[in-house]
Every structure is written in C-alpha cells, then in structure tokens.
C-alpha positions in Angstrom: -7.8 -19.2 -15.7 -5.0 -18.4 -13.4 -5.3 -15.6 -11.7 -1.7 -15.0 -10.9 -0.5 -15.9 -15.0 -3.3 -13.1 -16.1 -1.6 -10.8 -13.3 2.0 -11.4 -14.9 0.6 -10.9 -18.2 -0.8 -7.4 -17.5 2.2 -6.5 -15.9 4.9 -7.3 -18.0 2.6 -5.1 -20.9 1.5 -2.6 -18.3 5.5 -2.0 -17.3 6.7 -2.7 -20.7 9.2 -5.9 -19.7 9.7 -8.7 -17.3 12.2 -7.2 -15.1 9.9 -3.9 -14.5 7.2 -6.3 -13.5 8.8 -8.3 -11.3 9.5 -5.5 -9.4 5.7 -4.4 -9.4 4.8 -7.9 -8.2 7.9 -8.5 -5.9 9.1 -11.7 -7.6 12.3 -12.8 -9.3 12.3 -11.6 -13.0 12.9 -15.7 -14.1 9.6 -15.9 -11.9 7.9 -13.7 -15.0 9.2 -15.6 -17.6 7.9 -19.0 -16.4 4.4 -17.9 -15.7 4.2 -16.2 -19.5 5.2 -19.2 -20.5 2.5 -21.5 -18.2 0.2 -19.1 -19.6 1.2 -19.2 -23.7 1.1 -23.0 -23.0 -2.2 -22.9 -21.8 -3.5 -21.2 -24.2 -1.6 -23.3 -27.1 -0.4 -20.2 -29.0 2.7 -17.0 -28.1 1.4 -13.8 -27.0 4.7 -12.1 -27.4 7.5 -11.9 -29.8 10.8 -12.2 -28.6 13.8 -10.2 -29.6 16.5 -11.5 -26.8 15.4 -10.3 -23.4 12.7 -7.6 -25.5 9.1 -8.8 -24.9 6.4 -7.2 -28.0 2.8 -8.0 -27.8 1.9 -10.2 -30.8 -1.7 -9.9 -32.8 -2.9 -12.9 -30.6 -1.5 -10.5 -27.4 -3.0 -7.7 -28.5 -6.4 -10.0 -29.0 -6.3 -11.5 -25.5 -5.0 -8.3 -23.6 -8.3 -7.3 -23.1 -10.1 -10.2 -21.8 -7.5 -10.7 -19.4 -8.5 -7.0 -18.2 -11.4 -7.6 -18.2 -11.3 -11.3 -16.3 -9.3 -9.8 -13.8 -12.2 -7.2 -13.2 -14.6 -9.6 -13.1 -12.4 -11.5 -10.4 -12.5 -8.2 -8.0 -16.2 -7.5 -8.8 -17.2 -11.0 -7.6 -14.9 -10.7 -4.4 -16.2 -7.3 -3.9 -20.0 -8.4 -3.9 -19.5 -11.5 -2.1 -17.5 -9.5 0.8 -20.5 -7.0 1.1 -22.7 -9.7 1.9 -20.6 -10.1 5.0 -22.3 -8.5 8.1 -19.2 -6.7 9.7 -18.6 -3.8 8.9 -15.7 -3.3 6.1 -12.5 -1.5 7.3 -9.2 -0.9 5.9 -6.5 0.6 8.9 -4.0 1.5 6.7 -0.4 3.6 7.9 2.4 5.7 5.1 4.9 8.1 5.4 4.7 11.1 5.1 6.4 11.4 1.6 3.9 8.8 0.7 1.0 10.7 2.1 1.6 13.8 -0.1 3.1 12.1 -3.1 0.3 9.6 -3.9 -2.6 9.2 -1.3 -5.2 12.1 -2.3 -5.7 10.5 -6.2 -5.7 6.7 -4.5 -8.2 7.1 -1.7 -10.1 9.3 -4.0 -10.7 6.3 -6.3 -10.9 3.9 -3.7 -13.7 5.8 -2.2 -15.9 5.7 -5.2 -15.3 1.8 -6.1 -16.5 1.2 -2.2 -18.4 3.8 -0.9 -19.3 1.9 2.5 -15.7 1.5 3.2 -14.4 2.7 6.2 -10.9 3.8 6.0 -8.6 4.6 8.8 -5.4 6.6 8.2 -1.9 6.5 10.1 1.1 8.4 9.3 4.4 7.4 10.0 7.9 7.2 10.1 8.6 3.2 9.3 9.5 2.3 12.4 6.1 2.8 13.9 4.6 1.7 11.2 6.3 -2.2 11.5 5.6 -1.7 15.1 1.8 -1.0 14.5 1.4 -3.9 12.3 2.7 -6.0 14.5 0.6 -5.0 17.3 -2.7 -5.3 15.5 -3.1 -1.8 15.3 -2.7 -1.4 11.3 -3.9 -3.8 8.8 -1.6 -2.1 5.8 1.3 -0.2 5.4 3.4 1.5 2.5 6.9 2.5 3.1 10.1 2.0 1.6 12.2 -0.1 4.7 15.4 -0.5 6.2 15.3 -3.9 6.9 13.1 -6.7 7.1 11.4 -7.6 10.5 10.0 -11.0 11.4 6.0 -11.7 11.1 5.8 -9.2 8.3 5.2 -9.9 4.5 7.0 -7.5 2.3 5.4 -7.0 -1.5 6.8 -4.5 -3.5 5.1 -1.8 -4.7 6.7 0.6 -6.7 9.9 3.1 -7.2 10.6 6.5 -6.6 13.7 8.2 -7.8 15.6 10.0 -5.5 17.4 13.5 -6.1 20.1 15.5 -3.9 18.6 19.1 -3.3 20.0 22.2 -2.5 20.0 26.3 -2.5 23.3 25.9 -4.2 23.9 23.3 -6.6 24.3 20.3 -5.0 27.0 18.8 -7.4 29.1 21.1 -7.9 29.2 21.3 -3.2 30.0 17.5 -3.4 32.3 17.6 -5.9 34.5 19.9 -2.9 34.5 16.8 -0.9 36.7 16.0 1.8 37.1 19.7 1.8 33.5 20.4 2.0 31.9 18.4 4.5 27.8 18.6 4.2 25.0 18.9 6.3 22.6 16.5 5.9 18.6 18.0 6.2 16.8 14.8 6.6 13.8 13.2 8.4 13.9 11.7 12.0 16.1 8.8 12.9 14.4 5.6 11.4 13.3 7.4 8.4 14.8 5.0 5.4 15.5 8.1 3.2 17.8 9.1 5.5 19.6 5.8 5.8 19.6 5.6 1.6 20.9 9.2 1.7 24.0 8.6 4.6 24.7 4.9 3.1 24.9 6.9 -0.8 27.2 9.7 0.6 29.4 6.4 2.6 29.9 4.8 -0.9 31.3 8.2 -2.6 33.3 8.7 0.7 31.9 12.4 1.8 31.5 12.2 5.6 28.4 14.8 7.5 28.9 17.6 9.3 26.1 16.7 10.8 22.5 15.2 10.3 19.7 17.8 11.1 16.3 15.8 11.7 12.8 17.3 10.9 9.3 15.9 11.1 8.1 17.5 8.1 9.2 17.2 4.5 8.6 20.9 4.7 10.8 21.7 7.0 13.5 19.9 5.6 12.7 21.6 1.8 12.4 24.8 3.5 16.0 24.8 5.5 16.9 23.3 2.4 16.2 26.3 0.6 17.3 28.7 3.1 20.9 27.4 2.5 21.0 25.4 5.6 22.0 22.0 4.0 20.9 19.1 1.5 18.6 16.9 1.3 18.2 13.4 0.1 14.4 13.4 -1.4 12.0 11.8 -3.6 11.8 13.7 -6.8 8.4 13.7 -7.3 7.8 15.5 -3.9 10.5 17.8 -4.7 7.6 18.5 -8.0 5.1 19.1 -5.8 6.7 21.6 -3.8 8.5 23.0 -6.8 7.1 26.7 -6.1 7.4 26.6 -2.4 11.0 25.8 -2.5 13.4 27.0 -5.3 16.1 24.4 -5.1 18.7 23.2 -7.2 18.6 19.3 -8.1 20.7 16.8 -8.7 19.9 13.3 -10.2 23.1 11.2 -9.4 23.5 7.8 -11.6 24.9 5.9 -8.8 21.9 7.1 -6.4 19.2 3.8 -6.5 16.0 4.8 -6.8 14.0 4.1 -2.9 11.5 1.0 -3.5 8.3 1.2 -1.7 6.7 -1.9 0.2 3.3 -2.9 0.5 3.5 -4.3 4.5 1.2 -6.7 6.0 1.4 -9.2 8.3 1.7 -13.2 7.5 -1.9 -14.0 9.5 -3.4 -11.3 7.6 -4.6 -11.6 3.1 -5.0 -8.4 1.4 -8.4 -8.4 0.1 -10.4 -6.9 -2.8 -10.1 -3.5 -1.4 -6.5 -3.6 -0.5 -5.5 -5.4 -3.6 -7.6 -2.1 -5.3 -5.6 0.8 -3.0 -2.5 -1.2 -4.2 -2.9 -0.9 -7.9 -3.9 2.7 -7.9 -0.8 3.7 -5.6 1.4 1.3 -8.0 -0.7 3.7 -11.5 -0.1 6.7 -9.4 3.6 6.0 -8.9 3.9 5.5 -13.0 2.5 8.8 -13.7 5.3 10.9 -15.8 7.1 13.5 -13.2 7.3 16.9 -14.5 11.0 18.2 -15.6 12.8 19.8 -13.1 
C-alpha cells in the first residue's frame, strides 16, 4: 500500500478535513482529495461520507483507520531497524527558534529520545536567518521556523500553525483603535525574526505606522518590557500561555491577524529519515494540543 495515500488518510481524520491536512503535509488541498480517492479506489469501497466539502469517516473508515495506523508503524519500525544496522553512528543536527524551542521541544525530544535511545541529537537555536544559512552550509541537517521567504537549495514542508496575538500592559485594542493618534512601539525580536515581519506587515495593512521597533534576543525580554508598559508585542499565543504568570498582559486575538505557519527546512540533497520523519510528527501533535484560555 501507498505510503503517501495511508499518510493523507490519517491526516485528513487526524485534522478533521482536507484543507487542515494539506496544510500539515504542505500540499494543495485538491492534492488530498485525489489521493483519498487513489486510495477508496484501491481498496474498491468509500471510507468517507460526503456532505459537500464535509469529510465523515464511514463504518468501512472507521474499520480500516486502524490498520493504516498501524501499517504506517510498521513502515517506521522496519526503517528504524534496518538504519541501526548501519555502522555510523546516527545523528540528527537539528536548529529552531527560540519560540519554537520553548513552545514545543521539551515534550518532542522527550519522545524522540525514548523511540531511539542511541540517537545522538545536536541542538541549534536561531533566529531564521541563521538557520537557512546553516543548512545551507552543512552545518544543520533540520530546521523548524516559520520564514520570510523562500531561499534557493532549501525544501520547505509545512509543519504546523500557531496563532498569533497582540500583547500588552494596557489593552492592546482599545491603544490601536487611537491610531494615527497613537503611534506604537513595537517590542519584537531581532531583525530577521519573521514574527516581527508578520507583526509590521499586519500593522501596514490596518495602516498604524511604529514609533519605533525595539529588538530583543529573548522572548522574555520582549514579554517582560511588554509588561512593564514599554510597548506591544506581536507573539505566538501559546508562548504568551506559558509565560502567563511571569507576565500579566492583556491580549488581543485580531481576526484579520494570520496565524504564523511553521516550516519543516531541509535541504534538496538531503531525505528526512525515520527519526526526522518521528521529531516531525510529534512537533506537528504537540502543536495540536488545545491552548489554555487566556
């Protein structure tokens, strides 16, 4: 069976619809709906039912959801032995950003470390820029970051979405709803930081020009000076929940904000193997987890 069909299947139940999984597996959403049906063709009877764009696993999906599981396991398990019969030693030199780092690492490396205990992991962490720039240097083998734009020799795979809020000691709606009177300062991480280039090119579109931009090399700092009335911040919520009792702050959730996507980075001579393709689904589970209310 088709590796790639079994992974669509999975996904499109796992993210509950074809457009949510294509973003997980970085393809167009038509790209979903063409391998479901390779794969219902295949297996000479329909796994979901269909209510317009709505896709609803059907008894025989329900039946067959589980082997699929459970052939995609068996897929990684072989790859995994026949990789440690390999005599070099295995290593993963994989880079994030800081946000990334905090946010969903600890729970991912945690379970990656008990799947392959021989592993050896190297760990860099970056602002995106340096992280392109170690790839292509030979100096990373993996990176996760969300990106500003595209750079030659590098495969891009999506990974997964993180909402972005608008923090601040005062409320940070009611201080942009002042705009062009009020003029904010934007508390954001270092030049390069794509964050900060979501955050400026958000403010651009509601037409609120900076102050100024104050950079940071923490998320700390820029929570804490965020707190201390110094400015607002253009964040991921969920490490905005992390830091909840650190930094009292006041969020705000705008509609038009677009949530950041976050990239799984490699480069085009180099294949993501067993233990990659493992750190990437438990980054991508991670990710899913339901964020405490703020």
């Amino acid at each position: 069976m088709d590796r790639v069909l079994l992974e669509t299947f999975k996904a499109v139940v796992d993210e509950g619809g074809a457009q949510k999984a294509a973003n997980v597996l970085g393809c167009a959403q038509s790209n979903v709906t063409t391998r479901l049906k390779q794969l219902e063709q295949r297996l000479g009877v329909p796994l979901f039912n269909r209510q317009g764009k709505r896709l609803q696993l059907n008894e025989a999906g329900e039946r067959y959801l589980p082997y699929a599981a459970r052939i995609l396991a068996l897929i990684d398990e072989a790859a995994a032995d026949a990789r440690a019969e390999l005599p070099a030693a295995q290593r993963l030199r994989l880079g994030t950003m800081e946000s990334t780092a905090a946010m969903h690492l600890p729970h991912a490396l945690g379970s990656l470390r008990q799947a392959f205990p021989a592993l050896e992991m190297q760990l860099e962490v970056e602002a995106e820029p340096a992280l392109s720039q170690m790839l292509l240097q030979h100096r990373l083998d993996l990176a996760v970051t969300a990106r500003v734009s595209e750079r030659a020799g590098l495969v891009y795979e999506a990974g997964f979405d993180e909402p972005l809020v608008v923090v601040a000691q005062e409320d940070p709606a009611e201080l942009l709803a002042q705009a062009p009177v009020y003029a904010p300062t934007l508390l954001a991480f270092r030049e390069g930081c794509p964050y900060r280039t979501m955050a400026l090119r958000w403010l651009e579109s509601r037409r609120i020009a900076c102050a100024r931009v104050l950079s940071f090399s923490t998320y700390g700092a820029v929570l804490g000076c965020a707190s201390a009335g110094m400015g607002m911040a253009v964040v991921p919520r969920r490490l905005v929940e992390h830091q909840a009792q650190s930094y009292p702050l006041k969020v705000y959730r705008p509609r038009d904000l677009a949530p950041a996507t976050s990239y799984f980075v490699f480069r085009e001579d180099w294949q993501p193997g067993v233990e990659a393709r493992a750190l990437m689904r438990e980054l991508r589970r991670s990710a899913r987890q339901p964020v405490a209310p703020l």
